[in-house]
N, C-alpha and C positions, 0 to 999 in steps of 0.2 A: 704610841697611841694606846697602850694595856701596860696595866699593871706586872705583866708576865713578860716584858721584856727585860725587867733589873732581875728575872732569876735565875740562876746558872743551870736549873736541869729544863728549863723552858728554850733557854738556849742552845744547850747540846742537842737537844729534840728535833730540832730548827736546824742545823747545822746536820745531825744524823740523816733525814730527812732528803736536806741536800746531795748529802753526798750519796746514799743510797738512789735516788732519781738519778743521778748522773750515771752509777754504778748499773743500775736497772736497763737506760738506757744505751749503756757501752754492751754489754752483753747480748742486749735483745736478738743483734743480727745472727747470733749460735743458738735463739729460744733453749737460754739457761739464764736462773736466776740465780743471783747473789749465794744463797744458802745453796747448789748444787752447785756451785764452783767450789767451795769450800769444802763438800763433801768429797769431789773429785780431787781435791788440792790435800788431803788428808791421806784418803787411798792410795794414790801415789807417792806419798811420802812415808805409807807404813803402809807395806801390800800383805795382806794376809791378814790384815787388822779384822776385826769383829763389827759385826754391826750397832753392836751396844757400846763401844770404844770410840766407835765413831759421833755416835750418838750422844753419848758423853761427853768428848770433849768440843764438842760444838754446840750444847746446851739444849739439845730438840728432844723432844717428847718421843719415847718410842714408836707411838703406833703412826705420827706424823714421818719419823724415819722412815718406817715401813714402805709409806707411800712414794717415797723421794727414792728410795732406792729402786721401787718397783717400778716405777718413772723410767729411772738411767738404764737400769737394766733390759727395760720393753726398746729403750732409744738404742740398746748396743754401747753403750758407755761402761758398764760398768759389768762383769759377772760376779756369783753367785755362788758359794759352793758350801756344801757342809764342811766343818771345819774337822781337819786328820787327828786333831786332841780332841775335842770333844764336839759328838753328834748332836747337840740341842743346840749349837751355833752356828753361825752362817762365817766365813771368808769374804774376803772381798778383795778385787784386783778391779784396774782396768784390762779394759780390750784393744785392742791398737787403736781403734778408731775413737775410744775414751782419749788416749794418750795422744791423741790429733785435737780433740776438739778440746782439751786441757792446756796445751800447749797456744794453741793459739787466743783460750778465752787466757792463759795468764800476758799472753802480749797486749791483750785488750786490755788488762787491769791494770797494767802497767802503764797505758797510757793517760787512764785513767788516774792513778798515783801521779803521773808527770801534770795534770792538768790541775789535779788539788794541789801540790805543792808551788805550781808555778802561780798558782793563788797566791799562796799564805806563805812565798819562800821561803829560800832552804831554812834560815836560821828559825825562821814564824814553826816552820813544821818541827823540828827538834825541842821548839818549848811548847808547841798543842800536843806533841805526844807524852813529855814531862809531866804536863800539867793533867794530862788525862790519866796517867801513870798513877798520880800520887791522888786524883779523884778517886779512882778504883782501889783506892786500899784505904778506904775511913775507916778510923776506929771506931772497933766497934764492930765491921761488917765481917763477914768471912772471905776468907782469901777469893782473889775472882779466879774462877774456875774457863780461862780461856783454852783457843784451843791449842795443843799439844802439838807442833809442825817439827818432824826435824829438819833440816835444812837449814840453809842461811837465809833462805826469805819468805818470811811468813806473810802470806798475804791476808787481803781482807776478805 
């Protein structure tokens, strides 16, 4: 019906879109959004991390960080501490009850991964991430600056 469905960033939009309502939705019952699973899925994967590291590798505006930690932190998720190398930074760890409600919003994303793939299966999902893969490095653009997870499963 529109011009803007032969475009491929009109489509991604559309599809991002999707998948972030469903992802919205899967989380609601923990009232945590998309970007505070990720923050918490970060912390836990590099405890003592900074708030600017974090902020960084997950592309959000500092004083919007600000809020989203000050958020987790007021909910018992997440503490706070000046950091033992240098005093003009903050730490960051979970709290048990972070590592509770982390643990279970990643079984919710999980099922949520299980519900897109059983879309687009398995083989469908190994070439939309291919293909999304070789999107994110046009020539020309600078390298994508995702986020930094160690572990073996990075989620979204």
């Amino acid at each position: 019906m529109t011009p803007l469905n032969g475009y491929v960033g009109y489509a991604l939009r559309r599809a991002q879109g999707a998948i972030f309502a469903d992802f919205n939705q899967t989380l609601a019952q923990l009232n945590l959004r998309p970007g505070q699973f990720a923050v918490l899925l970060l912390i836990d994967q590099n405890p003592g991390t900074s708030q600017s590291s974090v902020s960084a590798a997950l592309g959000i505006q500092k004083a919007n960080f600000v809020a989203t930690i000050a958020d987790l932190e007021h909910r018992g998720l997440v503490r706070r501490r000046k950091s033992d190398t240098d005093g003009r930074t903050y730490s960051l760890g979970l709290t048990s009850r972070g590592r509770s409600v982390l643990q279970h919003a990643a079984e919710l994303q999980s099922q949520h991964e299980a519900r897109v793939i059983a879309h687009l299966g398995p083989d469908g999902r190994l070439q939309l991430l291919n293909l999304l893969d070789r999107l994110a490095r046009l020539p020309g653009l600078p390298p994508p600056d995702g986020p930094r997870v160690r572990g073996a499963r990075a989620r979204q």
